[in-house]
mmCIF file as gemmi writes it, N, C-alpha and C atoms, coordinates in Angstrom:
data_model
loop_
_atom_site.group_PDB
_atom_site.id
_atom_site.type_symbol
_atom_site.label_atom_id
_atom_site.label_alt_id
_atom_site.label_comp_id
_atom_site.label_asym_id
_atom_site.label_entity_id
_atom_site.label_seq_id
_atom_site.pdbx_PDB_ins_code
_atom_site.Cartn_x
_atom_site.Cartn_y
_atom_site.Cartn_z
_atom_site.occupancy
_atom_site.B_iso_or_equiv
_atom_site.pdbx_formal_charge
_atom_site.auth_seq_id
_atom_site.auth_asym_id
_atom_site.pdbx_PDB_model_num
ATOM 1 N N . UNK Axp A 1 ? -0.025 14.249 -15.484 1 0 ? 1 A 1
ATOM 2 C CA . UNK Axp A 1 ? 1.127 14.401 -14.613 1 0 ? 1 A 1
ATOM 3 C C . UNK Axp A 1 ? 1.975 15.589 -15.029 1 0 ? 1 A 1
ATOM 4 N N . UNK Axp A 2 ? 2.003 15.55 -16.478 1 0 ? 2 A 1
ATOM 5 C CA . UNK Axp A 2 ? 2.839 17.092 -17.156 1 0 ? 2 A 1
ATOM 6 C C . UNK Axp A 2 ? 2.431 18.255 -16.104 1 0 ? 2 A 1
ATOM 7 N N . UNK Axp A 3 ? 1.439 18.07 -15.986 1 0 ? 3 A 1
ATOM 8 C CA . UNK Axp A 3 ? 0.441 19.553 -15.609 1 0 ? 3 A 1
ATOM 9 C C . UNK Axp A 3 ? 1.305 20.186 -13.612 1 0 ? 3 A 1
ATOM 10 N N . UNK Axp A 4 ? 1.515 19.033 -12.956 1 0 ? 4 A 1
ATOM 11 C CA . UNK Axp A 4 ? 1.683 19.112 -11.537 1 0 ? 4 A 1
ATOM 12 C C . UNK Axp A 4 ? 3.157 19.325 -11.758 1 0 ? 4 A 1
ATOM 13 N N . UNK Axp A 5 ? 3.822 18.506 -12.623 1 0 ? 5 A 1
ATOM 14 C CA . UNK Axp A 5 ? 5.237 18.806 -12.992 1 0 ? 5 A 1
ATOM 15 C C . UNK Axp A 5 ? 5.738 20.284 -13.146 1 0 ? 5 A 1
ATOM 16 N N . UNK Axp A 6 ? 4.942 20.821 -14.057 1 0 ? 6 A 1
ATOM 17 C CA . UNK Axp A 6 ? 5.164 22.353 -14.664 1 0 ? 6 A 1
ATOM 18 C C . UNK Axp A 6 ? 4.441 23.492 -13.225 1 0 ? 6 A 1
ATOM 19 N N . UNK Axp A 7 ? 4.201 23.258 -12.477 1 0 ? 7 A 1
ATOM 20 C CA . UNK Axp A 7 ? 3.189 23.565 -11.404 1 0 ? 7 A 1
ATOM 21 C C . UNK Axp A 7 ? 4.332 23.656 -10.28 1 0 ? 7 A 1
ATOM 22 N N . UNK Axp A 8 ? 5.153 22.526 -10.287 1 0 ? 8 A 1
ATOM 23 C CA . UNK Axp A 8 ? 6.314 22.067 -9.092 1 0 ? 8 A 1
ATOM 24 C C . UNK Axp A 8 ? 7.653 23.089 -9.571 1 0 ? 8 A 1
ATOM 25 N N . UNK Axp A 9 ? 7.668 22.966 -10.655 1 0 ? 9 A 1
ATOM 26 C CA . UNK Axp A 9 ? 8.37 23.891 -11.575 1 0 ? 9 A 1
ATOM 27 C C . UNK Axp A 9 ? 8.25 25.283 -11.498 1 0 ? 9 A 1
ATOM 28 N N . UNK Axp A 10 ? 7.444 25.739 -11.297 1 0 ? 10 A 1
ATOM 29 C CA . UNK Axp A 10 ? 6.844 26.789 -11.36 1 0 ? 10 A 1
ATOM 30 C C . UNK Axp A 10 ? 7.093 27.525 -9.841 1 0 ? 10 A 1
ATOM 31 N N . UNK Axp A 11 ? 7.306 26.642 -8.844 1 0 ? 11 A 1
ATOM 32 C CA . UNK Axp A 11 ? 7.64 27.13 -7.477 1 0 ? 11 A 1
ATOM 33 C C . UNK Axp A 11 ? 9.117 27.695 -7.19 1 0 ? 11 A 1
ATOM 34 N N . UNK Axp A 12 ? 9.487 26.516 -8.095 1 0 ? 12 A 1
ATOM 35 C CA . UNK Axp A 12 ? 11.416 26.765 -8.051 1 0 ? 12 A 1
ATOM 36 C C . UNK Axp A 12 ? 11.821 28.067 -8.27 1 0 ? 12 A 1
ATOM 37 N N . UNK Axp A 13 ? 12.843 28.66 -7.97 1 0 ? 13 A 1
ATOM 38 C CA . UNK Axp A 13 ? 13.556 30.313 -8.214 1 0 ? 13 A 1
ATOM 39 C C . UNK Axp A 13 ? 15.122 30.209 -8.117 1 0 ? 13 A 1
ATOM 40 N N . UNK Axp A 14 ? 15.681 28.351 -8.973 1 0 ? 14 A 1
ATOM 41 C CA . UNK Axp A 14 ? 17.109 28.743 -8.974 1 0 ? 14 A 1
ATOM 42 C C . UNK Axp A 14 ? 17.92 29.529 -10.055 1 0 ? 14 A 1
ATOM 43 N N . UNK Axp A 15 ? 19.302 29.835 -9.221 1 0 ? 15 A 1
ATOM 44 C CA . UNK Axp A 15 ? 19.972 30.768 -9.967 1 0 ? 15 A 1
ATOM 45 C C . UNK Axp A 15 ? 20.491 30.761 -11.228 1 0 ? 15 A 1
ATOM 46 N N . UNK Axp A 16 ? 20.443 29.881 -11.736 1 0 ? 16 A 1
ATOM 47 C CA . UNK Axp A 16 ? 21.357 29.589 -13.138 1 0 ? 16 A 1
ATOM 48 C C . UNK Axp A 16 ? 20.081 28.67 -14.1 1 0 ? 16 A 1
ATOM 49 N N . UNK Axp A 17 ? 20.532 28.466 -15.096 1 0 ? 17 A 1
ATOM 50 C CA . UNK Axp A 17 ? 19.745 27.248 -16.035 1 0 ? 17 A 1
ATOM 51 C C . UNK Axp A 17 ? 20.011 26.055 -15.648 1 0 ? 17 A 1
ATOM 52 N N . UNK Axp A 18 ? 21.635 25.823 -15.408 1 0 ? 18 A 1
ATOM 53 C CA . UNK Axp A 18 ? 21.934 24.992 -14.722 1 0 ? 18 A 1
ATOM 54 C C . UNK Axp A 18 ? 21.096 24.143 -13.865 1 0 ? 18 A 1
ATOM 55 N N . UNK Axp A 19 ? 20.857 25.054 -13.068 1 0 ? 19 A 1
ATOM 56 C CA . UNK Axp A 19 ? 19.969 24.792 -11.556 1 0 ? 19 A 1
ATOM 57 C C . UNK Axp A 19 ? 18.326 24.456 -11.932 1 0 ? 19 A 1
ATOM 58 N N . UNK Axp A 20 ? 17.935 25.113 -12.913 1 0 ? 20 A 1
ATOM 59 C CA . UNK Axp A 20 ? 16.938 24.72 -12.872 1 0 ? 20 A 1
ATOM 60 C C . UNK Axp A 20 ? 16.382 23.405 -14.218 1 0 ? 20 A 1
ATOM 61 N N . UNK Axp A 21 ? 17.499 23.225 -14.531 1 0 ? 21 A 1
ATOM 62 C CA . UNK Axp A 21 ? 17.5 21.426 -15.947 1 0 ? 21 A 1
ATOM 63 C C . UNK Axp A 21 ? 17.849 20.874 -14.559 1 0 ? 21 A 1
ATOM 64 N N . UNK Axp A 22 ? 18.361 20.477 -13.329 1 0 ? 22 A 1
ATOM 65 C CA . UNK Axp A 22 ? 18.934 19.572 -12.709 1 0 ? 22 A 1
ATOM 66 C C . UNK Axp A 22 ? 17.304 19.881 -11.915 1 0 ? 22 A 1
ATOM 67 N N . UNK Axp A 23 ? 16.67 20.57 -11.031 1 0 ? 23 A 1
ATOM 68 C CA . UNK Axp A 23 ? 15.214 20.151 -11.002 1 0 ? 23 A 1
ATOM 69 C C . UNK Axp A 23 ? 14.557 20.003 -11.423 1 0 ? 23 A 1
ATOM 70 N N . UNK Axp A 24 ? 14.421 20.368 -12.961 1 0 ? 24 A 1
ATOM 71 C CA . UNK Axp A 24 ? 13.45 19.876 -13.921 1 0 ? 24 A 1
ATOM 72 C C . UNK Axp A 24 ? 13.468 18.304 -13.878 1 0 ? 24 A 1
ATOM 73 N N . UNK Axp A 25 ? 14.614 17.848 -14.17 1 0 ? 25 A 1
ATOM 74 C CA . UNK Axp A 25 ? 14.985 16.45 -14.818 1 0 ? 25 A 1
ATOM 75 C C . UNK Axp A 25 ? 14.572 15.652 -13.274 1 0 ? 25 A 1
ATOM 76 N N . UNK Axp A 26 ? 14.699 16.517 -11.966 1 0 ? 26 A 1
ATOM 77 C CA . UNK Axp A 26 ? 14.267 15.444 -10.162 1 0 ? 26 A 1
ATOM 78 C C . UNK Axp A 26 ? 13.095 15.395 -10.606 1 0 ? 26 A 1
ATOM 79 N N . UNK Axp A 27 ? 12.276 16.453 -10.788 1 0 ? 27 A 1
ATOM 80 C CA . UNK Axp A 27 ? 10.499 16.336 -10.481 1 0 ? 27 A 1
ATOM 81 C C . UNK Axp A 27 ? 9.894 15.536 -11.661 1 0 ? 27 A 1
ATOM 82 N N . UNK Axp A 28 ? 10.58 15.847 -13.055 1 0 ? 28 A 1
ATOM 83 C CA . UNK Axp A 28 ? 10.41 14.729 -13.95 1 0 ? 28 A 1
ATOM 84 C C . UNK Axp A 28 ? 10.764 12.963 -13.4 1 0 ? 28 A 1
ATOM 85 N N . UNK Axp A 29 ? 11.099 12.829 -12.945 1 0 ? 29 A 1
ATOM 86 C CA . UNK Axp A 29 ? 11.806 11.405 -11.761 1 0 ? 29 A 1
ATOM 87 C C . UNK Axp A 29 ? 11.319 10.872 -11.03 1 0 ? 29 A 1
ATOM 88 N N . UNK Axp A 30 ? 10.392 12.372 -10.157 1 0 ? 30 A 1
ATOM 89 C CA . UNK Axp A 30 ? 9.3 11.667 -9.113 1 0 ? 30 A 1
ATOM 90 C C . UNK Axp A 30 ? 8.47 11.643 -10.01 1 0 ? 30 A 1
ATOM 91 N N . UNK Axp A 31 ? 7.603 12.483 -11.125 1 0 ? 31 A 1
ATOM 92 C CA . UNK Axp A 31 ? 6.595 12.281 -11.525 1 0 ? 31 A 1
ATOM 93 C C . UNK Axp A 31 ? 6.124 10.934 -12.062 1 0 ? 31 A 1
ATOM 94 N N . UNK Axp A 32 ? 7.522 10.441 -12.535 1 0 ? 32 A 1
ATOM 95 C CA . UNK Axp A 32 ? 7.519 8.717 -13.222 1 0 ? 32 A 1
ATOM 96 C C . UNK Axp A 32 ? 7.603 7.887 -11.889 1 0 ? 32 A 1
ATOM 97 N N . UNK Axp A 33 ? 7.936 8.463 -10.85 1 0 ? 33 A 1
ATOM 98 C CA . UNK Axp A 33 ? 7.701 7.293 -10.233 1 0 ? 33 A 1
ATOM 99 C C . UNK Axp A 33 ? 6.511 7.152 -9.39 1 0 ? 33 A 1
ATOM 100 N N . UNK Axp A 34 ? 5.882 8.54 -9.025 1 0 ? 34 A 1
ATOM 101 C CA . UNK Axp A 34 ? 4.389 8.584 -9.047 1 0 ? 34 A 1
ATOM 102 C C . UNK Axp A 34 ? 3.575 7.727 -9.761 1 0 ? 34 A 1
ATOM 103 N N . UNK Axp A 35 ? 3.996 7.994 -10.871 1 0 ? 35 A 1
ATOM 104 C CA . UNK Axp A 35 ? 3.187 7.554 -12.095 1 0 ? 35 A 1
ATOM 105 C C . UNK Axp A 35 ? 2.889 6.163 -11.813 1 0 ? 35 A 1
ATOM 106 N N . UNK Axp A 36 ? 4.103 5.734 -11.697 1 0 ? 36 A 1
ATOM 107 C CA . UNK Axp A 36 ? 4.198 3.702 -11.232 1 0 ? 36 A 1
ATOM 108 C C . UNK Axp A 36 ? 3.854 3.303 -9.997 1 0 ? 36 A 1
ATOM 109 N N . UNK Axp A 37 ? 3.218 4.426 -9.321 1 0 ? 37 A 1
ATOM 110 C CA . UNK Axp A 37 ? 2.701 3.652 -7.87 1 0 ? 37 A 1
ATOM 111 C C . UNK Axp A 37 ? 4.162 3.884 -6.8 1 0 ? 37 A 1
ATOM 112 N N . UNK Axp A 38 ? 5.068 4.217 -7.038 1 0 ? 38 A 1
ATOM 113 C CA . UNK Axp A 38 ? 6.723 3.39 -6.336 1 0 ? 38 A 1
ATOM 114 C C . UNK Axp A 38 ? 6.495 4.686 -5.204 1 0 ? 38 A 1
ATOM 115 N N . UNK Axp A 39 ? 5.513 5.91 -5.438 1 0 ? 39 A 1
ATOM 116 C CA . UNK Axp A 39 ? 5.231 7.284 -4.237 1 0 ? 39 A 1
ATOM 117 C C . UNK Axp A 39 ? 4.421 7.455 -4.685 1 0 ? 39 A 1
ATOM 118 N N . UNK Axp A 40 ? 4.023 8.115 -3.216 1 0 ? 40 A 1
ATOM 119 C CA . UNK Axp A 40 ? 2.807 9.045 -3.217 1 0 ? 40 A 1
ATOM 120 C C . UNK Axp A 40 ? 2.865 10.375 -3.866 1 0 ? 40 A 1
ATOM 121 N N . UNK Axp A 41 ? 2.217 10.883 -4.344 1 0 ? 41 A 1
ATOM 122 C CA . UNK Axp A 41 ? 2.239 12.24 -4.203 1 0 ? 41 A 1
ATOM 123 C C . UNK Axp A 41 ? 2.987 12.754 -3.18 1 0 ? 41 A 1
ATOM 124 N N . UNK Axp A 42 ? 2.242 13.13 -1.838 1 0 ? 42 A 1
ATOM 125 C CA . UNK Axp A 42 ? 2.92 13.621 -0.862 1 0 ? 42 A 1
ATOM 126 C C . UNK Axp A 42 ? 4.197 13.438 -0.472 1 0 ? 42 A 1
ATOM 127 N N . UNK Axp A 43 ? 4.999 12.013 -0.909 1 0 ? 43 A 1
ATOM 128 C CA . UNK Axp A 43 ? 6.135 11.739 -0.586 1 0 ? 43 A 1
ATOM 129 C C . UNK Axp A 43 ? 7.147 12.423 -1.829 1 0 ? 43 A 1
ATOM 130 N N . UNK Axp A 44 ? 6.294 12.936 -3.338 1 0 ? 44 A 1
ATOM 131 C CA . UNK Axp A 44 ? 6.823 13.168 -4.338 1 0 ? 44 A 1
ATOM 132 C C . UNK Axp A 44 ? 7.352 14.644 -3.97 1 0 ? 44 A 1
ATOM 133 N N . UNK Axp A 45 ? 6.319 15.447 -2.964 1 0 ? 45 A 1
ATOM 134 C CA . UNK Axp A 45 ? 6.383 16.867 -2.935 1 0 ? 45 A 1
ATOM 135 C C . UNK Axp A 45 ? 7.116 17.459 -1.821 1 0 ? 45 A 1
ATOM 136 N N . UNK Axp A 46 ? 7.122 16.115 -0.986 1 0 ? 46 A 1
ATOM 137 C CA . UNK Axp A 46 ? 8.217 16.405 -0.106 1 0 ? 46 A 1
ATOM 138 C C . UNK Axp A 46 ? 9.649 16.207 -0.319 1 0 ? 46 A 1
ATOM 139 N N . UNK Axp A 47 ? 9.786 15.064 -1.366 1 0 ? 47 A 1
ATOM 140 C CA . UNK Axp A 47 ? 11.613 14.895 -2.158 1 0 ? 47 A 1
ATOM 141 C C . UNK Axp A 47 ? 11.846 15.849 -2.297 1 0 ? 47 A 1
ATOM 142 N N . UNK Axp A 48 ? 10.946 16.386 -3.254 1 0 ? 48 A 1
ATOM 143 C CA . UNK Axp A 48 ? 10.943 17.809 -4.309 1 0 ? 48 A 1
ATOM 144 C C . UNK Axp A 48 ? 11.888 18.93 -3.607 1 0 ? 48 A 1
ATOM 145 N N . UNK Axp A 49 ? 10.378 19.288 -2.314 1 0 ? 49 A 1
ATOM 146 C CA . UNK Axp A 49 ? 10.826 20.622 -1.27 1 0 ? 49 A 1
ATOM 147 C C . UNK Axp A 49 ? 12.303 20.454 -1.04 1 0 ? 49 A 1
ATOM 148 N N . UNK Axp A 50 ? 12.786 19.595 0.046 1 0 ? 50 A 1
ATOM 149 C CA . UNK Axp A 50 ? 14.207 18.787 0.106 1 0 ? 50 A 1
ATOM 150 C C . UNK Axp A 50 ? 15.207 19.156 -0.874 1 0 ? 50 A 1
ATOM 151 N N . UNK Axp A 51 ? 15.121 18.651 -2.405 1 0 ? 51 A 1
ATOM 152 C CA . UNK Axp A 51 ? 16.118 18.524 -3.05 1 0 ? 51 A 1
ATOM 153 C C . UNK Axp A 51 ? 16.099 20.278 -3.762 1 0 ? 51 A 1
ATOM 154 N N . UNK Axp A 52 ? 14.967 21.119 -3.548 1 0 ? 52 A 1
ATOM 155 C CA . UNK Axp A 52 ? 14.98 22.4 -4.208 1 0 ? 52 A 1
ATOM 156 C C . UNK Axp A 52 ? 15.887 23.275 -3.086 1 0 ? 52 A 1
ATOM 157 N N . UNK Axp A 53 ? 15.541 22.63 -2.031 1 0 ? 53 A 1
ATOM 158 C CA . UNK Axp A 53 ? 15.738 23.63 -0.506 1 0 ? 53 A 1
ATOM 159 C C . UNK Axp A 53 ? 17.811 23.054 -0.345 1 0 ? 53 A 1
ATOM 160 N N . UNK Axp A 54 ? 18.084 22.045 -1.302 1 0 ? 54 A 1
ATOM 161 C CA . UNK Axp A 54 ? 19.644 21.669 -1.203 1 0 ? 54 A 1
ATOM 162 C C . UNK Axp A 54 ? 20.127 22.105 -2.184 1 0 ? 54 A 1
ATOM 163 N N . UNK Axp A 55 ? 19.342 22.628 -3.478 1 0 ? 55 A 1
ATOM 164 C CA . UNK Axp A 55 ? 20.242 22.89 -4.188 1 0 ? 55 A 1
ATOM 165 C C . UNK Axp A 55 ? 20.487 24.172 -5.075 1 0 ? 55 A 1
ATOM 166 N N . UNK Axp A 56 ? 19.181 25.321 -4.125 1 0 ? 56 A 1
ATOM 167 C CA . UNK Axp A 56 ? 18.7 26.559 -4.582 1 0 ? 56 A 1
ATOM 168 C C . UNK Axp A 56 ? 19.952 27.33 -3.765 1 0 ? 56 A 1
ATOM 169 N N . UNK Axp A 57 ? 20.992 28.048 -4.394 1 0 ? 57 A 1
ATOM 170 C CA . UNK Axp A 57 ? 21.863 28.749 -3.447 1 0 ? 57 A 1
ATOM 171 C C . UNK Axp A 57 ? 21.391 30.24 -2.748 1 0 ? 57 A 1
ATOM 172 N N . UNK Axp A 58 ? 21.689 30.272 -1.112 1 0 ? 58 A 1
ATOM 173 C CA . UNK Axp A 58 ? 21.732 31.306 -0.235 1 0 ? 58 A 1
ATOM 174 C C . UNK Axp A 58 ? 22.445 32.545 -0.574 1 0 ? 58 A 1
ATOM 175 N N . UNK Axp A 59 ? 21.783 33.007 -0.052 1 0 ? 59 A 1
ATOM 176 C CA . UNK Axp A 59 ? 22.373 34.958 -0.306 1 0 ? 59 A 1
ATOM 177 C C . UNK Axp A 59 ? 23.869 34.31 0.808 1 0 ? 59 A 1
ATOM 178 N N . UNK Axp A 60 ? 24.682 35.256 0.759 1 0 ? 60 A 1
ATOM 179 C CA . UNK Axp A 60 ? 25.653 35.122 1.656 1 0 ? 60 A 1
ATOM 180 C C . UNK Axp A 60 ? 25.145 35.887 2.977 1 0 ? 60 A 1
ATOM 181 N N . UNK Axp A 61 ? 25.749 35.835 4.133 1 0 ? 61 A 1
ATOM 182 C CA . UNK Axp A 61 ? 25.192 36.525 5.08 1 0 ? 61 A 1
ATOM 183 C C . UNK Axp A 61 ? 26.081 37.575 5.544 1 0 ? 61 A 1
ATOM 184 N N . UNK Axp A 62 ? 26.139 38.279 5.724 1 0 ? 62 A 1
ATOM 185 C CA . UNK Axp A 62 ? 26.766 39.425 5.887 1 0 ? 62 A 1
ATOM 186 C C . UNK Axp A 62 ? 27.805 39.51 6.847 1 0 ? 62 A 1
């Protein structure tokens, strides 16, 4: 499971350290709950997308 974790990780591009210990510690979350049956995969990678896509900040727009 380490392996898909660091993989999910690996997609992310947030701005601070901050930003990226607070998705480390989500996908570490789904991975345990993968782990226990409680999701699917697919439902793990779709939280993921979701919670990266809420909390990765936008350029400003001009």
């Amino acid at each position: 499971m380490v392996e898909s974790t660091d993989a999910i990780l690996n997609q992310a591009d947030p701005g601070t350290m901050k930003d990226r210990h607070a998705i480390g510690e989500f996908a570490i979350q789904l991975a345990d709950q993968e782990d226990k049956g409680e999701i699917t995969r697919e439902e793990a990678e779709a939280r993921y997308q979701r919670f990266v896509e809420a909390n990765t900040p936008r350029p400003s727009a001009p």
